[in-house]
N, C-alpha and C positions, 0 to 999 in steps of 0.2 A: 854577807848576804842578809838582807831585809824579809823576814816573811811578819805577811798581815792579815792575822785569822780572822774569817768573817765573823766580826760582833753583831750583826744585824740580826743573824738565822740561827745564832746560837750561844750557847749560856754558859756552856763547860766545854777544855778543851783536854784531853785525858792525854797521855804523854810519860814518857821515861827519859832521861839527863841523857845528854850524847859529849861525847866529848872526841879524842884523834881513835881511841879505839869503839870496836863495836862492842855491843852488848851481844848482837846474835837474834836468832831466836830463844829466851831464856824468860825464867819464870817473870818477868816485870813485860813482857808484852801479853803472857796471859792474863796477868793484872788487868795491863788495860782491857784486853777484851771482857773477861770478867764484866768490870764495872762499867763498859758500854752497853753491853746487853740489859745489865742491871739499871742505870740512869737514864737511859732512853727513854723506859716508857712515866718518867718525871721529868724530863726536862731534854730542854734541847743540846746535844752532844754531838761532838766532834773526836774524832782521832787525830794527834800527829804522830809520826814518826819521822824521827830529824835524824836518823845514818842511814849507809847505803842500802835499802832495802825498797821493793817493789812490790806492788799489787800480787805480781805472781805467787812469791814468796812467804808474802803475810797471809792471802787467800789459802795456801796453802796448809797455814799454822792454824787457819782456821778452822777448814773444812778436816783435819788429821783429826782433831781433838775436842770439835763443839757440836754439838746440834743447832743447824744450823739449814730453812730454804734457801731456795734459789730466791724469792724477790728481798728477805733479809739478807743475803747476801751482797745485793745489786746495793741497798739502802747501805750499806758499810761501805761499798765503795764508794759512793757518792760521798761520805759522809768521814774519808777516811783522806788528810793532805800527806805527801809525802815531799818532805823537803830537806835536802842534804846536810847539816850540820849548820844553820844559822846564825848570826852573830848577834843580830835582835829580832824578836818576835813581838808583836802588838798582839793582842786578845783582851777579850774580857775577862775572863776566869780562865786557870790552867791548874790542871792535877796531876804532880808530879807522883808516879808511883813506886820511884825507887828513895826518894831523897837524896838528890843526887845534888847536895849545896855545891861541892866540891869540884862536881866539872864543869858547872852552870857559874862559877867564880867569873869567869872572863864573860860573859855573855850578857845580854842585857835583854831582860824577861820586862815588858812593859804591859800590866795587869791591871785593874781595880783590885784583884786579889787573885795572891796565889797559893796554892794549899798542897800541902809534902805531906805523901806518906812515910813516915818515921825508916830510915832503914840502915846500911851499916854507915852509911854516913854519919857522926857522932856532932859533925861539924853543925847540925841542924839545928840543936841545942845553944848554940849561941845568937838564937837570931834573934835582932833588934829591930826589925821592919816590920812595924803597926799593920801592915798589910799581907803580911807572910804567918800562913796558919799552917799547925802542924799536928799531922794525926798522928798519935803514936798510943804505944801500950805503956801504961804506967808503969807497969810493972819490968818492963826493959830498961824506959830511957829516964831521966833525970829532966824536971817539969824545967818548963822556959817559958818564954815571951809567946805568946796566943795556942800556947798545946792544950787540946783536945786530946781526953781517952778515948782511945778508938785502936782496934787492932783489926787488921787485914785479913778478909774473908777470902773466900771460893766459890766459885758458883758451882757447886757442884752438880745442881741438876743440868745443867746446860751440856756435861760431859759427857762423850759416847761411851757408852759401856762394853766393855770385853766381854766378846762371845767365846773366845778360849782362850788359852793358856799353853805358850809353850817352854818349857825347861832350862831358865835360863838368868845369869843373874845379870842387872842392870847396873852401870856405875855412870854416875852423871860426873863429869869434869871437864866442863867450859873453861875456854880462856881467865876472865875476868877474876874470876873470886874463889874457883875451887876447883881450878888446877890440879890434876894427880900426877903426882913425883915418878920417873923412869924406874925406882927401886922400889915405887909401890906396885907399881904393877907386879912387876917380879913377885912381890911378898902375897899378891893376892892369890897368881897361878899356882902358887905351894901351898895354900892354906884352903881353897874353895875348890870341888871339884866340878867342871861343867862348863857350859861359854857363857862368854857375858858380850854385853850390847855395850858398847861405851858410846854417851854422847858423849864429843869435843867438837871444838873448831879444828878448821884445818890447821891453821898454826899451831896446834900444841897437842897433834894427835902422832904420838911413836910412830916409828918404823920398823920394822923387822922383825915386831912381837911373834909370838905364838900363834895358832892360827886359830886357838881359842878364842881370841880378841877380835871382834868383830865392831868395823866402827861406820856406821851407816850416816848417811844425809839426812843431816835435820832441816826443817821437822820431819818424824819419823808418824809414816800413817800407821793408826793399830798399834801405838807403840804398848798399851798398856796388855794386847794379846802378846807380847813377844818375850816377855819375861815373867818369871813365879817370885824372885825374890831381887827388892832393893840393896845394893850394900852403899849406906850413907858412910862416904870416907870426910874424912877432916878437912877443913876449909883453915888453910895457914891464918889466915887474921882471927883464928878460932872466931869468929859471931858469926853468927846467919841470923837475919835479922825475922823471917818468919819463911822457915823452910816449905814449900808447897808439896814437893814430893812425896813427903813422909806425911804428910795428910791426904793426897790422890790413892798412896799404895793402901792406907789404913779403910778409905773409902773403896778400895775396888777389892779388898782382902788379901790384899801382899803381905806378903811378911818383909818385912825391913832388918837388915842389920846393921847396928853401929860398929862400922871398924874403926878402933885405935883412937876412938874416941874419949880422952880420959879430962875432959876440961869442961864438964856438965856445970858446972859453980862459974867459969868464969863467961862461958858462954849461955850469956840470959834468953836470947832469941832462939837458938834451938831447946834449951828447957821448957819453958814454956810453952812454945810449938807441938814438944811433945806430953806435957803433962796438959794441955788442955785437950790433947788427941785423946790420951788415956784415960782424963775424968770427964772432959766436956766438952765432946767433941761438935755437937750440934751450934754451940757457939762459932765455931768458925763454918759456918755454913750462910751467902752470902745470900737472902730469902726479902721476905715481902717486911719485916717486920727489921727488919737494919736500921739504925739510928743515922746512915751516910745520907739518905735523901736528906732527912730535919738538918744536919750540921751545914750540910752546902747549902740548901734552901736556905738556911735563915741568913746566910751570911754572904749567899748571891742576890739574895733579895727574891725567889720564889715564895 
């Protein structure tokens, strides 16, 4: 499949790598909305989303988690393509916000420039294409061919804020990257007392657990009233390349717990995530003063 993003009306096209599986609703689609709200009022922006996902659905991941009207609403749809896994894509500018070198191997991205946010894709570090920029934190990835220090914010004002608080612990484990094992479950019911929220996909959500385990439809509205404590469990390819969660809970005043967490040294991307939460945290706050408009403007030509 051919899609061909209007170059005419617009300057950036913001995006996350698709491949045979989905990503979901997962932190790299609030990336892009993030930096849509943020880019818009600099330049002219677009959304894609290239898997099986529809207006209903993204509206909805919207409207759960942003402040957001009704005519900014209307202006994102208009402003927001949705096209099934394509094989080549035409545009002027594209910003990938997962770094997704790896499933975009077989695909044929045709840009004046295209720019990756750093993430566990490692493969990113090898890139050779005078045309391919890459934002990463120095402090995670090892420098290459057109890297940019830059490390990935939040918009946090843009968040709706929890008017309360109910009793209960949270476990994120999506298909894709952080997966929770059948015997972790078990080890968390004997060790935590209370229920917990689990986001999953439907593929990789148990059966017959505890009735403790409560696993609701994402996006979840209010999710940030539905629990008092995170438990951030282990991600098997140990890296997360900048955890968002454990910087939402730190902003809305959750308490997070690391379980069985013992690879803090080999895993750069949640160290850092959390020592900049615990000494400097206002740095990862995505504001008027971001060095992202200069880096794209100088190099889309704004």
């Amino acid at each position: 499949m051919i899609l061909r993003l209007d170059k005419e009306n617009y300057d950036l096209w913001i995006t996350y790598s698709w491949s045979n599986t989905n990503h979901g609703i997962c932190g790299h689609t609030y990336e892009v909305i993030d930096y849509y709200f943020h880019l818009k009022k600099y330049m002219r922006v677009g959304i894609l989303l290239a898997e099986d996902i529809d207006w209903e659905t993204f509206q909805k991941s919207v409207t759960a988690k942003y402040i957001v009207g009704q005519d900014e609403l209307e202006e994102l749809k208009r402003n927001t393509v949705f096209c099934n896994r394509p094989n080549l894509v035409h545009a002027n500018h594209i910003l990938f916000t997962d770094g997704g070198a790896k499933s975009l191997e077989k695909k044929h991205i045709l840009c004046h420039k295209t720019f990756h946010f750093a993430c566990g894709d490692k493969e990113l570090q090898d890139n050779t294409n005078e045309n391919v920029y890459i934002l990463q934190d120095k402090r995670i990835y090892r420098d290459c061919l057109n890297s940019i220090d830059y490390k990935k914010k939040i918009n946090f004002e843009r968040l709706i804020k929890p008017i309360k608080e109910e009793k209960a612990y949270l476990l994120y484990g999506t298909k894709n990257c952080r997966n929770i094992p059948d015997q972790m479950y078990f080890d968390l019911l004997e060790k935590y007392d209370g229920d917990f929220i689990c986001l999953t996909n439907k593929e990789n959500r148990p059966t017959g657990f505890d009735k403790r385990f409560k696993f609701p439809e994402m996006p979840v509205e209010n999710l940030f009233e539905k629990f008092s404590t995170y438990i951030y469990t282990p991600v098997p390819r140990k890296f997360d390349c900048s955890p968002r969660m454990i910087a939402e809970c730190h902003y809305f005043g959750k308490e997070v717990v690391y379980h069985n967490i013992d690879y803090w040294d080999e895993d750069k991307g949640l160290y850092w995530r959390k020592w900049d939460i615990d000494h400097d945290f206002e740095s990862l706050h995505l504001n008027e003063n971001d060095p992202i408009v200069e880096i794209l403007g100088k190099h889309i030509g704004l």
